[in-house]
DSSP file (Angstrom, degrees, kcal/mol; ACC not computed):
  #  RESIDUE AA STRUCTURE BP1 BP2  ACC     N-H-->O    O-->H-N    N-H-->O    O-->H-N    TCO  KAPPA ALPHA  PHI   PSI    X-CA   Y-CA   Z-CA
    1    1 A X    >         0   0    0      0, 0.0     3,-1.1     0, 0.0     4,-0.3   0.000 360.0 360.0 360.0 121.6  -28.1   -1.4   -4.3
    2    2 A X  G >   +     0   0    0      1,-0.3     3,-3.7     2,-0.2     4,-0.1   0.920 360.0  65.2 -42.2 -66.5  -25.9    1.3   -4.6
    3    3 A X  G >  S+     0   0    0      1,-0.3     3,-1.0     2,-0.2    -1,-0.3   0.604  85.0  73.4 -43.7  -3.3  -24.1    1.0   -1.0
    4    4 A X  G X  S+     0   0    0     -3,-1.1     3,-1.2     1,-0.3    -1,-0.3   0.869  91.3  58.2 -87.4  -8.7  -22.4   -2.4   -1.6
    5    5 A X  G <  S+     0   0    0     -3,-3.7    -1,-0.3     1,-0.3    -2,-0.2   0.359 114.5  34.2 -98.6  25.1  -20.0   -0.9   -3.8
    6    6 A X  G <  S+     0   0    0     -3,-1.0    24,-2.1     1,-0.1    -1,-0.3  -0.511 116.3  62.5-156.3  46.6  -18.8    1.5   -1.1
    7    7 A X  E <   -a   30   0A   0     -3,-1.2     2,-0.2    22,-0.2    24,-0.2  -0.760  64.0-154.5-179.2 139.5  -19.3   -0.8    1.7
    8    8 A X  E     -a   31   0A   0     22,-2.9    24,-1.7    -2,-0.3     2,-0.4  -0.700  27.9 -92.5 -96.3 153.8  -17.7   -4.3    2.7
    9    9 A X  E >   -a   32   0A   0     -2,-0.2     3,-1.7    22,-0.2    24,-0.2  -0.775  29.2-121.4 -91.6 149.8  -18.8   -7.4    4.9
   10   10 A X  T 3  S+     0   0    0     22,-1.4    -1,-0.1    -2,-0.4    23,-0.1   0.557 115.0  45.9 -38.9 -37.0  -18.0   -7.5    8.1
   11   11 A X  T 3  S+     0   0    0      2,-0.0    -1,-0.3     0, 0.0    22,-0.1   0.783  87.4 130.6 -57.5 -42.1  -15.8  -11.5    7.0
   12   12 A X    <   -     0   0    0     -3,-1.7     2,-0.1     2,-0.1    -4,-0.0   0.249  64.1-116.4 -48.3 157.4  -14.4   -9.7    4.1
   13   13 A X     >  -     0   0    0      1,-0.0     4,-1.2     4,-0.0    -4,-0.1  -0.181  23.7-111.2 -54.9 154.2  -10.6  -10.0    3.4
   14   14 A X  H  > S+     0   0    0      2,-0.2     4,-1.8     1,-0.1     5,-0.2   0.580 118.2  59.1 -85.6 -20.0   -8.1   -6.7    3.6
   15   15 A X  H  > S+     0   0    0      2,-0.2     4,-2.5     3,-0.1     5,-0.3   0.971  98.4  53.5 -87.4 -39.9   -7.7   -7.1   -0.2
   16   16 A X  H >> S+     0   0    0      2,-0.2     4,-1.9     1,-0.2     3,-1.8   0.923 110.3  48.1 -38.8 -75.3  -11.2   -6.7   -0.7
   17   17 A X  H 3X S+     0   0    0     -4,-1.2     4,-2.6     1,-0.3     3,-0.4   0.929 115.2  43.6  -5.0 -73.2  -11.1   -3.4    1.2
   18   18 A X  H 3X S+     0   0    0     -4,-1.8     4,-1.6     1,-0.3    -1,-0.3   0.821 110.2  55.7 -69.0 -13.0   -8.2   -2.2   -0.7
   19   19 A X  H <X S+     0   0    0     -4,-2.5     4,-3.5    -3,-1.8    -1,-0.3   0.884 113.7  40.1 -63.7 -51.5   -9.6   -3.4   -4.1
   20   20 A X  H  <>S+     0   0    0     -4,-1.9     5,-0.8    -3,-0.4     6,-0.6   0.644 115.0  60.6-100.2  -5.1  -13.0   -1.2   -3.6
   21   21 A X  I  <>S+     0   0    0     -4,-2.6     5,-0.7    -5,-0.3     4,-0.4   0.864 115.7  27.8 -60.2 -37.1  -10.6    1.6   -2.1
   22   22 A X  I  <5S+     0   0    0     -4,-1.6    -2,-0.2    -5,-0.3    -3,-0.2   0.791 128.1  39.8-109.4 -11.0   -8.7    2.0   -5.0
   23   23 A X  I  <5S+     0   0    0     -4,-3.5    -3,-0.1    -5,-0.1    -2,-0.1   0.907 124.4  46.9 -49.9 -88.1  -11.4    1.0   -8.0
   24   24 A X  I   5S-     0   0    0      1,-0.2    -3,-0.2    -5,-0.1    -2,-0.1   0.777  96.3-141.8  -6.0 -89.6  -14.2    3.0   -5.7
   25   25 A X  I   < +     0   0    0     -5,-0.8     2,-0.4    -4,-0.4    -1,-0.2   0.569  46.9 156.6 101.8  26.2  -12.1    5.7   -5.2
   26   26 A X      < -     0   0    0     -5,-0.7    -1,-0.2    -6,-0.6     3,-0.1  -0.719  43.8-157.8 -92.4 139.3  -13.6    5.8   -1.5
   27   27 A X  S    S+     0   0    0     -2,-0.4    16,-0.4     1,-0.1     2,-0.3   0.711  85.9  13.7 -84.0 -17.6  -11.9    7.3    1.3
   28   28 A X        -     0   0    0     14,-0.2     2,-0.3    15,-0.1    14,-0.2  -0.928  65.9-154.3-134.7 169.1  -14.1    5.0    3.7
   29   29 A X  E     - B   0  41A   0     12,-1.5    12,-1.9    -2,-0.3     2,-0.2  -0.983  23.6-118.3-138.9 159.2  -16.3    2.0    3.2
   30   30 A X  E     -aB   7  40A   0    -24,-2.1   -22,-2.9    -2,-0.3     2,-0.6  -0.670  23.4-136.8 -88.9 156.8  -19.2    1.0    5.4
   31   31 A X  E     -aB   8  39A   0      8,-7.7     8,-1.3    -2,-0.2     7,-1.2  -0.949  25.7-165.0-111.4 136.9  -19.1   -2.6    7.4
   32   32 A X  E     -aB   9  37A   0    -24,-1.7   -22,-1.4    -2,-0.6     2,-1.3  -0.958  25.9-161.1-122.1 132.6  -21.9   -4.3    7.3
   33   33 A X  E >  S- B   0  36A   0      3,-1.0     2,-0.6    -2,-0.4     3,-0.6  -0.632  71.1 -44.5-102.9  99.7  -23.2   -6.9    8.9
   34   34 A X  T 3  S-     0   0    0     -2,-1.3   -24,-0.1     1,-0.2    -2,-0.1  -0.868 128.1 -27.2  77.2-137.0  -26.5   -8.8    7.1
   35   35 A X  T 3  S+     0   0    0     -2,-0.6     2,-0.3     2,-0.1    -1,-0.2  -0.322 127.2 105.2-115.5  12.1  -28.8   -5.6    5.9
   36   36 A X  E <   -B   33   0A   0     -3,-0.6    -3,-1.0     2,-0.0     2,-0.5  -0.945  69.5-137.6-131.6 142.6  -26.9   -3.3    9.3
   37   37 A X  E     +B   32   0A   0     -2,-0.3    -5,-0.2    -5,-0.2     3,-0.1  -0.893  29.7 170.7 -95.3 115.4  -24.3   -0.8    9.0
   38   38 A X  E     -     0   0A   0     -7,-1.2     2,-0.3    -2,-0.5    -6,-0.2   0.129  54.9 -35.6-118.0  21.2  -21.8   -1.7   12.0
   39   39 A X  E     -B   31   0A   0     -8,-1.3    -8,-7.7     2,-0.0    -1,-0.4  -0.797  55.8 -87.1 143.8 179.9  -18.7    0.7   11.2
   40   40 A X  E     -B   30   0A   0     -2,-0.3     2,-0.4   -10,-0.2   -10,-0.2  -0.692  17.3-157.0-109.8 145.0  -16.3    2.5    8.9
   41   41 A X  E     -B   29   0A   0    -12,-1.9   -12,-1.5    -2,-0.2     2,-0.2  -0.972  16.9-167.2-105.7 133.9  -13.1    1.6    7.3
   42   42 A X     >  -     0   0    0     -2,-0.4     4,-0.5   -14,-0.2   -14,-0.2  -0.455  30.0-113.2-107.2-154.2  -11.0    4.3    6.4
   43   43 A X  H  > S+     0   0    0    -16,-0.4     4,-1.1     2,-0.2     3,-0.2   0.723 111.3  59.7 -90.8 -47.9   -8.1    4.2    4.3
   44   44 A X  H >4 S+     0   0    0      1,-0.2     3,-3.6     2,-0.2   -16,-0.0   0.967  99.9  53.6 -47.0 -62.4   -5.9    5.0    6.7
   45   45 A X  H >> S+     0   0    0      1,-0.3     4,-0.8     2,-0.1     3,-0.7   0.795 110.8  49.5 -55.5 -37.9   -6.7    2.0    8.8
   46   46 A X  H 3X S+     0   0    0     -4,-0.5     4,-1.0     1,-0.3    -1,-0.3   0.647 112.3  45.6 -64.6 -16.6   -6.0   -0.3    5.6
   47   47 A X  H << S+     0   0    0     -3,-3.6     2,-0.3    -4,-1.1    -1,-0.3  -0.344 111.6  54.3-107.9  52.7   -2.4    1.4    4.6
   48   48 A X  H X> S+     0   0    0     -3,-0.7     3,-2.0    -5,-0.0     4,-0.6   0.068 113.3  42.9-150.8-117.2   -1.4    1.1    8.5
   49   49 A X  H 3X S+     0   0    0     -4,-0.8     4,-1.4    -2,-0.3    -2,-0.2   0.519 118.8  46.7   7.0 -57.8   -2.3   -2.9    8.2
   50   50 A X  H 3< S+     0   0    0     -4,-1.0    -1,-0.3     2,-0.2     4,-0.3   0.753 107.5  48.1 -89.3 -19.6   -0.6   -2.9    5.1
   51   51 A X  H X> S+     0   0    0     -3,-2.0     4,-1.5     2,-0.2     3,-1.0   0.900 117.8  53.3 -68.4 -47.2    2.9   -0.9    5.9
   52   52 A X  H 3X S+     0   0    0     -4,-0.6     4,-0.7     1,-0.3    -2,-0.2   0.803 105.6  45.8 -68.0 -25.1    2.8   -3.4    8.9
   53   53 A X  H 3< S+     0   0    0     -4,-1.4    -1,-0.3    -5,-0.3    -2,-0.2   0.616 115.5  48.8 -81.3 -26.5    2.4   -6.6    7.1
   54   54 A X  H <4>S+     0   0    0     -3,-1.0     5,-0.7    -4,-0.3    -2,-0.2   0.683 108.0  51.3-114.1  14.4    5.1   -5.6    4.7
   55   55 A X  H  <5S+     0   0    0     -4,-1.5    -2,-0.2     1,-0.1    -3,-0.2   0.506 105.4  58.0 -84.1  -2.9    7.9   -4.4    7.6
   56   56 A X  T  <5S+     0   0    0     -4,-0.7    -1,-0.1    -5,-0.3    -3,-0.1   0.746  99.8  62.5 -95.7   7.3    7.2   -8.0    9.3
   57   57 A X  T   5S-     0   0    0     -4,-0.1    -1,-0.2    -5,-0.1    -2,-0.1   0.678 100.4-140.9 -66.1 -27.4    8.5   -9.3    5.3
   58   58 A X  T > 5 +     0   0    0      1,-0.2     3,-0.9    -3,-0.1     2,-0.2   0.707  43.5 155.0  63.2  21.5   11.8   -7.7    6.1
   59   59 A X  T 3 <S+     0   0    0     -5,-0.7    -1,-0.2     1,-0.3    -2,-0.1  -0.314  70.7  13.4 -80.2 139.7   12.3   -6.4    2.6
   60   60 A X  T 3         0   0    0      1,-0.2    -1,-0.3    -2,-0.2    -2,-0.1   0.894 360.0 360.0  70.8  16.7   14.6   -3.4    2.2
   61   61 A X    <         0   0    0     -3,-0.9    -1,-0.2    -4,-0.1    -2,-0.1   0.137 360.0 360.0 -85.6 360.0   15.5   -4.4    5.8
């Protein structure tokens, strides 16, 4: 099925996400839940997750 490669499950991990954002080359992915589409990820929401996770490192601080 075409759609898994531009769509995540709803459990998945934030690296999965960012993995099939930047292989993919998606600006969103669908969540799914089972065989249902229950929401969008965009790109933004994953680099806004990921700028926060690396100011609470304190690098370059």
């Amino acid at each position: 099925m075409r759609l898994k490669k531009q769509a995540i499950n709803i459990d998945d991990r934030l690296d999965k996400a960012f993995h099939l954002f930047v292989i993919g080359r998606h600006d969103s992915l669908f969540v799914m839940k089972d065989d249902e589409i229950v929401g969008l990820l965009i790109f933004s929401d994953v680099y806004e997750r990921v700028s926060e996770i690396m100011k609470e490192c304190g690098i370059g601080s």
